[in-house]
PyMOL commands that place a pseudoatom at each C-alpha (Angstrom):
pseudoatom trace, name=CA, resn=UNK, resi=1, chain=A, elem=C, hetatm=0, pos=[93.019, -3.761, 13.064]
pseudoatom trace, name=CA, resn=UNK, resi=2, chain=A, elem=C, hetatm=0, pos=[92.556, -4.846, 9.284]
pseudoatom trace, name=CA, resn=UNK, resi=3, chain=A, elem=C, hetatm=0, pos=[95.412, -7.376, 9.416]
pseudoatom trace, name=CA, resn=UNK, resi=4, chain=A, elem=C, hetatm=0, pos=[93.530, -8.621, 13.003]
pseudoatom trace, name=CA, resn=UNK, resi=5, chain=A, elem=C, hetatm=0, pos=[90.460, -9.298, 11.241]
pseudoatom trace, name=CA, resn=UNK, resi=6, chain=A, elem=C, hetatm=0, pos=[91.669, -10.650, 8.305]
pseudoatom trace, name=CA, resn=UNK, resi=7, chain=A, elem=C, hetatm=0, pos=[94.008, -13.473, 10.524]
pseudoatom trace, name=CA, resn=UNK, resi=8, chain=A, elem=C, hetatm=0, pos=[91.259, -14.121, 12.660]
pseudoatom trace, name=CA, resn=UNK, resi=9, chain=A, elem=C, hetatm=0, pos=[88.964, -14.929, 9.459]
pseudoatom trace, name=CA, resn=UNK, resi=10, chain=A, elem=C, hetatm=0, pos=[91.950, -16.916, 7.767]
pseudoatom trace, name=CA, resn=UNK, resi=11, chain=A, elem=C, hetatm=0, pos=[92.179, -19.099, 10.868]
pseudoatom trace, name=CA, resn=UNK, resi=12, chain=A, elem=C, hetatm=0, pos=[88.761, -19.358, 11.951]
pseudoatom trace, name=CA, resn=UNK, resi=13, chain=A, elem=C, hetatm=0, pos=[88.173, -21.025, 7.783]
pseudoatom trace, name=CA, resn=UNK, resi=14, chain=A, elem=C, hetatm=0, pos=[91.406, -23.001, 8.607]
pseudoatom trace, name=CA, resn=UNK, resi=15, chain=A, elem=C, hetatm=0, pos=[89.569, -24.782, 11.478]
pseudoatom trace, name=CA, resn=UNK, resi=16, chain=A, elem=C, hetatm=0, pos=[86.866, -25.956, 9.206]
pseudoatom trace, name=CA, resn=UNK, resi=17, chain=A, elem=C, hetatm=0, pos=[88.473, -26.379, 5.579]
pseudoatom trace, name=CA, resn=UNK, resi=18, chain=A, elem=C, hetatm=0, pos=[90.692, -28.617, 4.602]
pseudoatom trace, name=CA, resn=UNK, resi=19, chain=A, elem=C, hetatm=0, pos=[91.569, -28.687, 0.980]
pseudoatom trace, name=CA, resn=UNK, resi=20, chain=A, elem=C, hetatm=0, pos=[92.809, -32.140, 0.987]
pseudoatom trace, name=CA, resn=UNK, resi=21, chain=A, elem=C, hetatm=0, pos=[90.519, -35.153, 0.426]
pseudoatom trace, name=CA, resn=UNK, resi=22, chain=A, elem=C, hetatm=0, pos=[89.777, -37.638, 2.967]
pseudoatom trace, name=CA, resn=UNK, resi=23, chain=A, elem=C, hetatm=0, pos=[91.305, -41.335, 2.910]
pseudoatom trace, name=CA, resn=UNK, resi=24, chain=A, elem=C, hetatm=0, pos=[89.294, -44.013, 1.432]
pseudoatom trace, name=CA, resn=UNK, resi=25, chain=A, elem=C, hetatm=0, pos=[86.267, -45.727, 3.324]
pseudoatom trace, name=CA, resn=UNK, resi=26, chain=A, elem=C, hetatm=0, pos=[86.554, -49.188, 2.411]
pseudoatom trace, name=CA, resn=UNK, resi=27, chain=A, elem=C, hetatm=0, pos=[86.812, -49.284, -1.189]
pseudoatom trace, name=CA, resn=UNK, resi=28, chain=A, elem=C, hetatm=0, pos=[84.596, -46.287, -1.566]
pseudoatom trace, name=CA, resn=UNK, resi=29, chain=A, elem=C, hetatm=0, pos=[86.377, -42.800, -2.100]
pseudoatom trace, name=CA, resn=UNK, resi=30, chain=A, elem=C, hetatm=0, pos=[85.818, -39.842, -0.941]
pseudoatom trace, name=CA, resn=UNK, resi=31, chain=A, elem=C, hetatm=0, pos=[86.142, -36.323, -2.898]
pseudoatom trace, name=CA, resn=UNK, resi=32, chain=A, elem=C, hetatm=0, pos=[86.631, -33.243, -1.585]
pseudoatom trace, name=CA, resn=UNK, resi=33, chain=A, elem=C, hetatm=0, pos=[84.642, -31.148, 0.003]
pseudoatom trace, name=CA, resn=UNK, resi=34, chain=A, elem=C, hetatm=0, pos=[82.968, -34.249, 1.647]
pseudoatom trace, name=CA, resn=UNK, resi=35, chain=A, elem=C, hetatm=0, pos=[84.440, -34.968, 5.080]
pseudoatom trace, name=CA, resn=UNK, resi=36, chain=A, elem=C, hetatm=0, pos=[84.970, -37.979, 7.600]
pseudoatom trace, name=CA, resn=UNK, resi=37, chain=A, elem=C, hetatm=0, pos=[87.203, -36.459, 9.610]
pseudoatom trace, name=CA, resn=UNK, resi=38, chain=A, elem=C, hetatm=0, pos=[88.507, -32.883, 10.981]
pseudoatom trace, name=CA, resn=UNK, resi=39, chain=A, elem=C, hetatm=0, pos=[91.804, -33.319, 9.230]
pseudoatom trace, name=CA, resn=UNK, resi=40, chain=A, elem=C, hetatm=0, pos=[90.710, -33.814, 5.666]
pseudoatom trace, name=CA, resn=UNK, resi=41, chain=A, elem=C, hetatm=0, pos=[87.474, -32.025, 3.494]
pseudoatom trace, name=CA, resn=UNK, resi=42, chain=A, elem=C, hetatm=0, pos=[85.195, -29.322, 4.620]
pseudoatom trace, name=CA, resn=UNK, resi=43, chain=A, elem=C, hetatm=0, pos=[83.545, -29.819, 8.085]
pseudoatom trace, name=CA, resn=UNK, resi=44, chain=A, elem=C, hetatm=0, pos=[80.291, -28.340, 6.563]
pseudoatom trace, name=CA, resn=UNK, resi=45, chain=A, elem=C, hetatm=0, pos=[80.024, -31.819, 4.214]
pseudoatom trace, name=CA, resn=UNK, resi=46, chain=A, elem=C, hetatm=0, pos=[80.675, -34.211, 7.209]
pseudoatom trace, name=CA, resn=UNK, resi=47, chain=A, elem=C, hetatm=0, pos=[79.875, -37.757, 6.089]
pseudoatom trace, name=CA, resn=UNK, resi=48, chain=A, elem=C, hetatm=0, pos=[80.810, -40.661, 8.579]
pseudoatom trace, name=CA, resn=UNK, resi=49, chain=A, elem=C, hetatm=0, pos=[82.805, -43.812, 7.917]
pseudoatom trace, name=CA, resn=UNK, resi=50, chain=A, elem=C, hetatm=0, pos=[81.280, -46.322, 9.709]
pseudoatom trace, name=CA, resn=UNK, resi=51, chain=A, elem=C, hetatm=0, pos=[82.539, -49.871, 9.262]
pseudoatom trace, name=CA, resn=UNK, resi=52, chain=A, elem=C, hetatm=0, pos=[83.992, -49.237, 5.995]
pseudoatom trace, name=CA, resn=UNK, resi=53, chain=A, elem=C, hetatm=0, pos=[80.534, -48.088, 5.203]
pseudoatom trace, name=CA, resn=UNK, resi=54, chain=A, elem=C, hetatm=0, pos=[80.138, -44.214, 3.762]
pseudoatom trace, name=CA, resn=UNK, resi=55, chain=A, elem=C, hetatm=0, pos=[77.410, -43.060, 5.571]
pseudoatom trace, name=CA, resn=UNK, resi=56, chain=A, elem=C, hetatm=0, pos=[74.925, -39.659, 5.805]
pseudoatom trace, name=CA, resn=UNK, resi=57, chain=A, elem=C, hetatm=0, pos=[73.532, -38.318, 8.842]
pseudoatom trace, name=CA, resn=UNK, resi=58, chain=A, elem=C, hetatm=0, pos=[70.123, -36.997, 8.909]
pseudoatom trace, name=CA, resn=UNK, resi=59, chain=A, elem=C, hetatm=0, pos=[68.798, -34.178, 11.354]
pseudoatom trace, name=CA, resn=UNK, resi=60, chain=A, elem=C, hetatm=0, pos=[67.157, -36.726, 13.838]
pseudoatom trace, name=CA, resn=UNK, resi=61, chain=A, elem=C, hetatm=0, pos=[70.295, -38.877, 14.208]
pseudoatom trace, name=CA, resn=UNK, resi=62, chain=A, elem=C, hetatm=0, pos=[69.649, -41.746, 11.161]
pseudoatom trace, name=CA, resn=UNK, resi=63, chain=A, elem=C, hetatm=0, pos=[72.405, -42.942, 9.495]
pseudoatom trace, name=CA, resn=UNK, resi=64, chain=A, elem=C, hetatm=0, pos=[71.675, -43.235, 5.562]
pseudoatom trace, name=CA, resn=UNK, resi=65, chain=A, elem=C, hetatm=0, pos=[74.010, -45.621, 3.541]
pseudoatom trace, name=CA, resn=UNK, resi=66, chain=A, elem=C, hetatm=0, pos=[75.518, -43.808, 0.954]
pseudoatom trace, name=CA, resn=UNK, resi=67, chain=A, elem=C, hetatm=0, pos=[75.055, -45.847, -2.600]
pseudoatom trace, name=CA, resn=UNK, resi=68, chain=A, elem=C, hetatm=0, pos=[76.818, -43.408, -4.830]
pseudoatom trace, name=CA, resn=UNK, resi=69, chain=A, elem=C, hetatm=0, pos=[78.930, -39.825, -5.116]
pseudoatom trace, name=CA, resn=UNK, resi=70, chain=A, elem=C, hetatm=0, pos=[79.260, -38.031, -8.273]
pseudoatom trace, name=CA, resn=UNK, resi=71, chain=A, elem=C, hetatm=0, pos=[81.483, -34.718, -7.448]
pseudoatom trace, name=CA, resn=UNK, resi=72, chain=A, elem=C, hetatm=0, pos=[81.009, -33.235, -10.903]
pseudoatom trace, name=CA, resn=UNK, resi=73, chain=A, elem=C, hetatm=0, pos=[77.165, -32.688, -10.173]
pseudoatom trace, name=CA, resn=UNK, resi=74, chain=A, elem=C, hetatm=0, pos=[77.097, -32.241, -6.464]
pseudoatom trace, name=CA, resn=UNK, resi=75, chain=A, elem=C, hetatm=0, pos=[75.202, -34.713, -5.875]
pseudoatom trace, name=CA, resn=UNK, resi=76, chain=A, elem=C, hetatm=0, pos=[75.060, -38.191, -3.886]
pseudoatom trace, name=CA, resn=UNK, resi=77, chain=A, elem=C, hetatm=0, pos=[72.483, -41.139, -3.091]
pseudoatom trace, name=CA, resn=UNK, resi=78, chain=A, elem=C, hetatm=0, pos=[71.786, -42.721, -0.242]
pseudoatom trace, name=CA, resn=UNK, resi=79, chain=A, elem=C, hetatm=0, pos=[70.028, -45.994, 0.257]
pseudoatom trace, name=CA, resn=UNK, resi=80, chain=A, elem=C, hetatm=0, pos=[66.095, -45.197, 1.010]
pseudoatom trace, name=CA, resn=UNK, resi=81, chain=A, elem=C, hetatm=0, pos=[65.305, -46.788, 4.687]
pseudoatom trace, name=CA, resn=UNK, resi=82, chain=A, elem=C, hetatm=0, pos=[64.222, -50.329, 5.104]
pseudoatom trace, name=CA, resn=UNK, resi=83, chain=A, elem=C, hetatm=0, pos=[60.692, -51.325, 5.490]
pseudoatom trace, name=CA, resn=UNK, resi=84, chain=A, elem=C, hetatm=0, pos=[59.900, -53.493, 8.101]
pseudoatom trace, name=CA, resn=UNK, resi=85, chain=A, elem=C, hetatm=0, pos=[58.065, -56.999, 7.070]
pseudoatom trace, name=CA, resn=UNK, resi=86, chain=A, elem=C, hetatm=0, pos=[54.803, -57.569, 8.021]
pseudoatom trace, name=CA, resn=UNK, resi=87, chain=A, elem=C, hetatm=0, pos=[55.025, -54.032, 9.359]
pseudoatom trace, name=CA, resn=UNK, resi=88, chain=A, elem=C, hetatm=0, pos=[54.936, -51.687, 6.704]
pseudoatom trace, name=CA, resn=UNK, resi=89, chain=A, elem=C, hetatm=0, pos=[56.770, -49.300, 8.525]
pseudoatom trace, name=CA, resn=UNK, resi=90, chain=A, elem=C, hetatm=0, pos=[60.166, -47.514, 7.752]
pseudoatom trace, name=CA, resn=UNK, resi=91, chain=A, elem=C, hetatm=0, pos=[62.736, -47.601, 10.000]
pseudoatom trace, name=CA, resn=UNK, resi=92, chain=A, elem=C, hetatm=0, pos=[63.287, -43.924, 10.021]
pseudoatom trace, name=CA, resn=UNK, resi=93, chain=A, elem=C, hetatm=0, pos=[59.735, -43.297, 10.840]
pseudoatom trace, name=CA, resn=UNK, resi=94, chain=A, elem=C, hetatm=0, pos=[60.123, -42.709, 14.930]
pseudoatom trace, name=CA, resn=UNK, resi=95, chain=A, elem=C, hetatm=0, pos=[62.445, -39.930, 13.312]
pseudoatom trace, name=CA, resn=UNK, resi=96, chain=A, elem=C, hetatm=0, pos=[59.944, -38.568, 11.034]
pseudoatom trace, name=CA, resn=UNK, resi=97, chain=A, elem=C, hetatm=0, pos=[61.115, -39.831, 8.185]
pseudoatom trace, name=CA, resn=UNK, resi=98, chain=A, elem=C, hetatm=0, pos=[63.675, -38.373, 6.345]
pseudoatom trace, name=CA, resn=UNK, resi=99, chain=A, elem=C, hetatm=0, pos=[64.859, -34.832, 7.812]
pseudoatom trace, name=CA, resn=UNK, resi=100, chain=A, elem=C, hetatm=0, pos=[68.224, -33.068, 6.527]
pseudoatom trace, name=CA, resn=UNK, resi=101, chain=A, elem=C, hetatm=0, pos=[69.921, -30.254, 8.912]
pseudoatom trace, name=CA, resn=UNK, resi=102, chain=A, elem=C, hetatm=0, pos=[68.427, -26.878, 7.532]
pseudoatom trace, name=CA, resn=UNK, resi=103, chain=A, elem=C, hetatm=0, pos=[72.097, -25.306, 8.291]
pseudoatom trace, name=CA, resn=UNK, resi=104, chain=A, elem=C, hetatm=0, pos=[74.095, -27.276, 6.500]
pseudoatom trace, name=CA, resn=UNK, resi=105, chain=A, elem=C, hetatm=0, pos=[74.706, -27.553, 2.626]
pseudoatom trace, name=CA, resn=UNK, resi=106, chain=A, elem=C, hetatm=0, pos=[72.488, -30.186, 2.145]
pseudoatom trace, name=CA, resn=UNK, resi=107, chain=A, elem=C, hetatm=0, pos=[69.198, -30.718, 0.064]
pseudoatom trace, name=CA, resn=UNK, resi=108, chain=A, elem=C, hetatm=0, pos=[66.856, -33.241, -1.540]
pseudoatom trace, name=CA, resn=UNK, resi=109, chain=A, elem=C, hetatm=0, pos=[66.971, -33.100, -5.252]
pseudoatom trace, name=CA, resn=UNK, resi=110, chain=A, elem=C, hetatm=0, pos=[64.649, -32.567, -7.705]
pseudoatom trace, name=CA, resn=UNK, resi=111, chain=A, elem=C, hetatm=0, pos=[64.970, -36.121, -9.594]
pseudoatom trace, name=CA, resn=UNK, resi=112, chain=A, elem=C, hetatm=0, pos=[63.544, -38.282, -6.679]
pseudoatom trace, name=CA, resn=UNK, resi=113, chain=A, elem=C, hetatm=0, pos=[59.979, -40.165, -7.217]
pseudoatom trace, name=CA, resn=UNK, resi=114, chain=A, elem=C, hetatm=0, pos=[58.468, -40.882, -3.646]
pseudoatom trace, name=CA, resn=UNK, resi=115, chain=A, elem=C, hetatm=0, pos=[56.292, -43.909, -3.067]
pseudoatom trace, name=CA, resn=UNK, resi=116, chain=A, elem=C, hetatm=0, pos=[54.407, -43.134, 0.441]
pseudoatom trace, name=CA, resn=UNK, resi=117, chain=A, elem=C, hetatm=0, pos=[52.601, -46.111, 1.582]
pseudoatom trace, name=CA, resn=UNK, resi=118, chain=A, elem=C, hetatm=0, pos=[50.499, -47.149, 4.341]
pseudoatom trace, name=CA, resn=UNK, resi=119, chain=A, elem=C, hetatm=0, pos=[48.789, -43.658, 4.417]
pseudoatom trace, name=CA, resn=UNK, resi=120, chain=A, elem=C, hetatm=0, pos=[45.342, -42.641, 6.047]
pseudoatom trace, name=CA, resn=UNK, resi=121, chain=A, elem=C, hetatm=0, pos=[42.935, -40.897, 4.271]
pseudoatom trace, name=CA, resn=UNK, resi=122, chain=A, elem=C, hetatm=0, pos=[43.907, -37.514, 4.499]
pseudoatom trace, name=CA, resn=UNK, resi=123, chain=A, elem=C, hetatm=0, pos=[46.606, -37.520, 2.165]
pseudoatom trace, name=CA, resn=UNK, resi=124, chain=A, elem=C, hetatm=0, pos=[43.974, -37.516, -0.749]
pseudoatom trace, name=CA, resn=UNK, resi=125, chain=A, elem=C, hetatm=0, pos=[43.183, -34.137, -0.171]
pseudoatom trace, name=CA, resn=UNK, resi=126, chain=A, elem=C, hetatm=0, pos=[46.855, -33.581, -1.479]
pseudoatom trace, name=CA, resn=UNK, resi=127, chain=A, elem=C, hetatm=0, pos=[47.710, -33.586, -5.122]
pseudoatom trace, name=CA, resn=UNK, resi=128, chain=A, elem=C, hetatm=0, pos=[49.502, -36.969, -5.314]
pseudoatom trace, name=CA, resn=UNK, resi=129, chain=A, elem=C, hetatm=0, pos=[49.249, -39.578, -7.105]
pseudoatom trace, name=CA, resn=UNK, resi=130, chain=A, elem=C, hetatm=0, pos=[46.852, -41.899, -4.914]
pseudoatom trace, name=CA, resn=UNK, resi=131, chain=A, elem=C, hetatm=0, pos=[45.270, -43.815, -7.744]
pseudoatom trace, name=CA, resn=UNK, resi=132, chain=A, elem=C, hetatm=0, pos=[45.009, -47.547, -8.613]
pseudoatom trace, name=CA, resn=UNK, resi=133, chain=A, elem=C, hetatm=0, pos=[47.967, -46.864, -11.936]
pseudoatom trace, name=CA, resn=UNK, resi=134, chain=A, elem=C, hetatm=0, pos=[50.319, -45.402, -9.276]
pseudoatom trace, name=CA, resn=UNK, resi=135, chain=A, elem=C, hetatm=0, pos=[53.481, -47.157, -9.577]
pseudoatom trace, name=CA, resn=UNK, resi=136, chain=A, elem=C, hetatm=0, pos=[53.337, -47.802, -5.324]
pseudoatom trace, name=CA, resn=UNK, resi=137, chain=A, elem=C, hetatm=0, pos=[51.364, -50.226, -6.197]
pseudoatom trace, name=CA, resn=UNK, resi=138, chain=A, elem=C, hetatm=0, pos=[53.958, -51.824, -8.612]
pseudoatom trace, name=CA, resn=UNK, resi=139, chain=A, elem=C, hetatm=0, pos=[55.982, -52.042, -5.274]
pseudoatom trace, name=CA, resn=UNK, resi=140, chain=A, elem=C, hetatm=0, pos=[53.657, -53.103, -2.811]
pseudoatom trace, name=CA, resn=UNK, resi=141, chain=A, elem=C, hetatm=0, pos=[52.936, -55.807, -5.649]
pseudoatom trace, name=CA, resn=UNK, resi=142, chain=A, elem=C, hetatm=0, pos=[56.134, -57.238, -6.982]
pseudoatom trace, name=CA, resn=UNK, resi=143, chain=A, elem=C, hetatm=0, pos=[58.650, -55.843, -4.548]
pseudoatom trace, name=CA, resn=UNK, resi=144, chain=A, elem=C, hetatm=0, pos=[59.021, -58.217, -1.365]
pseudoatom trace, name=CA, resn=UNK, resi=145, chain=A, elem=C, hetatm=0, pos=[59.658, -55.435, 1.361]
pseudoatom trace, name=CA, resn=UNK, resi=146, chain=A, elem=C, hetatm=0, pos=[56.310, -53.861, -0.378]
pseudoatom trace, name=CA, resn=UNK, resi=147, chain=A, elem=C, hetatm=0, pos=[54.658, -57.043, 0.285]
pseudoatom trace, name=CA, resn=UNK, resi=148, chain=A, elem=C, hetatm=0, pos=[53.569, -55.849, 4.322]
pseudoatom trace, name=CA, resn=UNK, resi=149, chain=A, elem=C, hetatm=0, pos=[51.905, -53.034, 2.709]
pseudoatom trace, name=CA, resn=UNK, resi=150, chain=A, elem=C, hetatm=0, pos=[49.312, -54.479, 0.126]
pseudoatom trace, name=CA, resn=UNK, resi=151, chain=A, elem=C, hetatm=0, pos=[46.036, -53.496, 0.775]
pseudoatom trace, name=CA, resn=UNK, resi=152, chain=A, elem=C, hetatm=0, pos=[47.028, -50.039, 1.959]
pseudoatom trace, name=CA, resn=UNK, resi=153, chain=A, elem=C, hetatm=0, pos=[46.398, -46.819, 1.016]
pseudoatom trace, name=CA, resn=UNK, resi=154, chain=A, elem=C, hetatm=0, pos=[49.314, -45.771, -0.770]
pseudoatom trace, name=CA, resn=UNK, resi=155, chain=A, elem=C, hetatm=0, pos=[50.803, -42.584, -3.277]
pseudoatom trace, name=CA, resn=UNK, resi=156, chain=A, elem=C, hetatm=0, pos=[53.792, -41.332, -5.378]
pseudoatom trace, name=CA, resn=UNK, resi=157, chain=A, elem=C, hetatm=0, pos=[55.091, -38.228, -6.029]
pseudoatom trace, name=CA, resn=UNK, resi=158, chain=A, elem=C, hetatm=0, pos=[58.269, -36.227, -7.720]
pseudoatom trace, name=CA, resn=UNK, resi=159, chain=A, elem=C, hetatm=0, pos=[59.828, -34.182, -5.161]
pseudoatom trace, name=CA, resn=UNK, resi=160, chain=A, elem=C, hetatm=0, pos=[59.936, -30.827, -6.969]
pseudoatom trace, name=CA, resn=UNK, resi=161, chain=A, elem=C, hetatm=0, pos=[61.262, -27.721, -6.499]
pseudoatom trace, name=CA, resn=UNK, resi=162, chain=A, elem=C, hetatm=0, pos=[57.506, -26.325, -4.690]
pseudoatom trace, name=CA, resn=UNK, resi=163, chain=A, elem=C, hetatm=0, pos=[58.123, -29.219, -1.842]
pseudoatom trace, name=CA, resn=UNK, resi=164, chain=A, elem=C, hetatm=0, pos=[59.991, -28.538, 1.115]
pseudoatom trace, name=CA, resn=UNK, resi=165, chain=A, elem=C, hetatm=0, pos=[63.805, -30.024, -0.142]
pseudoatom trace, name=CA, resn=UNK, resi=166, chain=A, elem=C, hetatm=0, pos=[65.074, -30.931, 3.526]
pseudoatom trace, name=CA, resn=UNK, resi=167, chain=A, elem=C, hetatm=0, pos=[62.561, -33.655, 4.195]
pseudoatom trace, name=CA, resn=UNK, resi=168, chain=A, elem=C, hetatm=0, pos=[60.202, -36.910, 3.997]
pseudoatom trace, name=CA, resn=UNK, resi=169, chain=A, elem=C, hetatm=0, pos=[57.829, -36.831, 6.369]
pseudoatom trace, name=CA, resn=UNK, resi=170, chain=A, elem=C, hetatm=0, pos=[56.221, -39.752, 8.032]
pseudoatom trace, name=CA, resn=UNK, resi=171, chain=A, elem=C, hetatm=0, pos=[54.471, -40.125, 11.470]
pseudoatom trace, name=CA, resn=UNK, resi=172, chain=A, elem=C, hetatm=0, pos=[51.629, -42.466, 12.151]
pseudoatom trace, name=CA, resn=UNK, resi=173, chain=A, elem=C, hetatm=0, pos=[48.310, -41.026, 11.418]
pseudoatom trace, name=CA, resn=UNK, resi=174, chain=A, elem=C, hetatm=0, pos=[49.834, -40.206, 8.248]
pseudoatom trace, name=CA, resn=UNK, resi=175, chain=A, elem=C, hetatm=0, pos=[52.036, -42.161, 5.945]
pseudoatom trace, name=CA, resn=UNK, resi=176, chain=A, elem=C, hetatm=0, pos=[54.235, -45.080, 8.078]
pseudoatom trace, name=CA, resn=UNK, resi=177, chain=A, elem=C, hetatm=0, pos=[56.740, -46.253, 5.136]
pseudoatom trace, name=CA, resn=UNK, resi=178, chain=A, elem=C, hetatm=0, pos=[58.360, -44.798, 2.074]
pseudoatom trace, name=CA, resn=UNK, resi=179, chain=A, elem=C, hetatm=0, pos=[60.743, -45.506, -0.656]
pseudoatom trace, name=CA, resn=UNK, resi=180, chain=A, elem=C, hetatm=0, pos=[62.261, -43.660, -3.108]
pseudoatom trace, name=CA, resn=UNK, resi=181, chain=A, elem=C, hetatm=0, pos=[63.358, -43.906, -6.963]
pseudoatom trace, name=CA, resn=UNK, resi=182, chain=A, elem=C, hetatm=0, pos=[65.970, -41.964, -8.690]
pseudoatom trace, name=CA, resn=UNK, resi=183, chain=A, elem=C, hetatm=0, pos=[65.443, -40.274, -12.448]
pseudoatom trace, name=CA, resn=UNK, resi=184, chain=A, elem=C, hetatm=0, pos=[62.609, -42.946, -12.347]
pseudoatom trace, name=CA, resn=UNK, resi=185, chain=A, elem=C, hetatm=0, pos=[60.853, -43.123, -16.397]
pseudoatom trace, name=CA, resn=UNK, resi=186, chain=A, elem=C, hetatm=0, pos=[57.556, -43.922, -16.508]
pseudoatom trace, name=CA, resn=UNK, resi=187, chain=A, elem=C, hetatm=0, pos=[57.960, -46.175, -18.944]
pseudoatom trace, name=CA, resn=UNK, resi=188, chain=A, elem=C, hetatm=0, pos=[60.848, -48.072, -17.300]
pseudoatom trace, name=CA, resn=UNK, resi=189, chain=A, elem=C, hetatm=0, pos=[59.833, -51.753, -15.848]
pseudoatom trace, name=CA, resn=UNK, resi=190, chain=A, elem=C, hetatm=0, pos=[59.895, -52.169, -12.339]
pseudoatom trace, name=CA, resn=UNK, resi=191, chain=A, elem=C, hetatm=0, pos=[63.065, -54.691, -12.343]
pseudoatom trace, name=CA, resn=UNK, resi=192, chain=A, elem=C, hetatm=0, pos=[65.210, -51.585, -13.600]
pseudoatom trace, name=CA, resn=UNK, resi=193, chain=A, elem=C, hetatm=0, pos=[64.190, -49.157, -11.161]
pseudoatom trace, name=CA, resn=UNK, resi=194, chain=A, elem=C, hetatm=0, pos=[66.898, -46.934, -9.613]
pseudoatom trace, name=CA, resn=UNK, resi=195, chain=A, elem=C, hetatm=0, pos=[66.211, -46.878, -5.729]
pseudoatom trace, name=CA, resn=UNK, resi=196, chain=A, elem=C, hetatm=0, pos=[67.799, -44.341, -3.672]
pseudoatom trace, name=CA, resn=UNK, resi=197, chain=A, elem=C, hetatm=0, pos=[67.403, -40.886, -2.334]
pseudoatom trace, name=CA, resn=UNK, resi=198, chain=A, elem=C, hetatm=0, pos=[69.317, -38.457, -4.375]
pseudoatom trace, name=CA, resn=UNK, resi=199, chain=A, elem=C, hetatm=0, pos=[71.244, -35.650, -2.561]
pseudoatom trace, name=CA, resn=UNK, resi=200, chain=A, elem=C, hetatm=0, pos=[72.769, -32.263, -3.683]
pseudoatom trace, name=CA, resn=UNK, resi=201, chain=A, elem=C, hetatm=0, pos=[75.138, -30.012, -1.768]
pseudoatom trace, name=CA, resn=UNK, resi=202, chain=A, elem=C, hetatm=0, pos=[75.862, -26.390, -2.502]
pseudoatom trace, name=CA, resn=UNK, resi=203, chain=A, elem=C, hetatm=0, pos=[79.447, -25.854, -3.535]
pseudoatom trace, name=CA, resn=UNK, resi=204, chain=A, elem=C, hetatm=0, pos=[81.972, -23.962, -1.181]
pseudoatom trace, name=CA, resn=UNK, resi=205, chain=A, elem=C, hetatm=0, pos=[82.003, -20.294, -1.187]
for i in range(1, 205): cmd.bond("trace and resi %d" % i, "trace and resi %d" % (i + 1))
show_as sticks, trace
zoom trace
């Protein structure tokens, strides 16, 4: 019964790790334990290759670009959504915004400063940064795809450890547009900003 049980948990793992690493996307490589296909990776890190493009899939079915992997922290960044012109609204927004998959190994880091722009009032009864020094509206300002959203009500924050680490939220009524900055400095000019949306995953068991 033991030796049952233990091939039946050997093969059921075999079905969804692979220790090898998957083939290249493009020119972009990818480590193990991401995966683009059932033969290669871990099934639990499933990225897509799409074009020669390494993408991420959120919850709601958006595709992320993904801008950068670094294996020896965990972590990779994917390119914030776009912002339509004249719209000031993100193209992830009928999704919700940014939403990761609860279930999977996924999360938001803690090194990601959010702009949120377009926003009703409501959001000042939160504790973000809403003033006139907030550095949205930097972006709103000097940024082109910011331009649609001057004259908004916009706010930044750093998505700590308190905040829910599986999503962005947008919906109209609240906040219709977002980007994002990675290890952003307060000090650091605008033309050197890092944008992106920094991901970690847990390591395999």
């Amino acid at each position: 019964m033991v030796i049952l049980l233990l091939f039946l948990l050997i093969t059921g793992l075999g079905s969804v790790i692979n220790a090898s690493p998957c083939s290249n996307c493009g020119d972009f490589e990818v480590p193990y334990p991401l995966s683009t296909n059932d033969d290669c990776g871990d099934k639990r890190y499933k990225i897509y290759c799409n074009n020669d493009s390494l993408e991420f899939l959120s919850a709601t079915g958006t595709y992320y670009k993904i801008l950068k992997i670094d294996t020896s922290a965990n972590k990779l960044v994917i390119k914030p959504p776009n912002i339509f012109k004249h719209t000031c609204y993100s193209s992830d927004l009928i999704g919700g915004g940014l939403v990761l998959d609860e279930s999977l190994p996924f999360n938001i880091s803690t090194l990601n400063t959010v702009m949120l722009l377009n926003c009703s009032d409501n959001i000042l009864q939160s504790p973000l940064n809403c003033s006139s020094n907030s550095i949205c509206r930097q972006f709103e300002e000097k940024v082109e795809e910011g331009n649609g959203c001057m004259n908004t009500l916009c706010c930044h924050y750093l998505k700590d450890s308190v905040m829910n680490s599986h999503k962005i939220r947008l919906r109209v009524g609240s906040c219709t547009a977002y980007t994002c900055l990675v290890d952003f400095k307060p000090d650091e000019p605008f033309k050197k900003w890092n944008y992106g949306i920094e991901l970690q995953w847990k390591p395999p068991n």
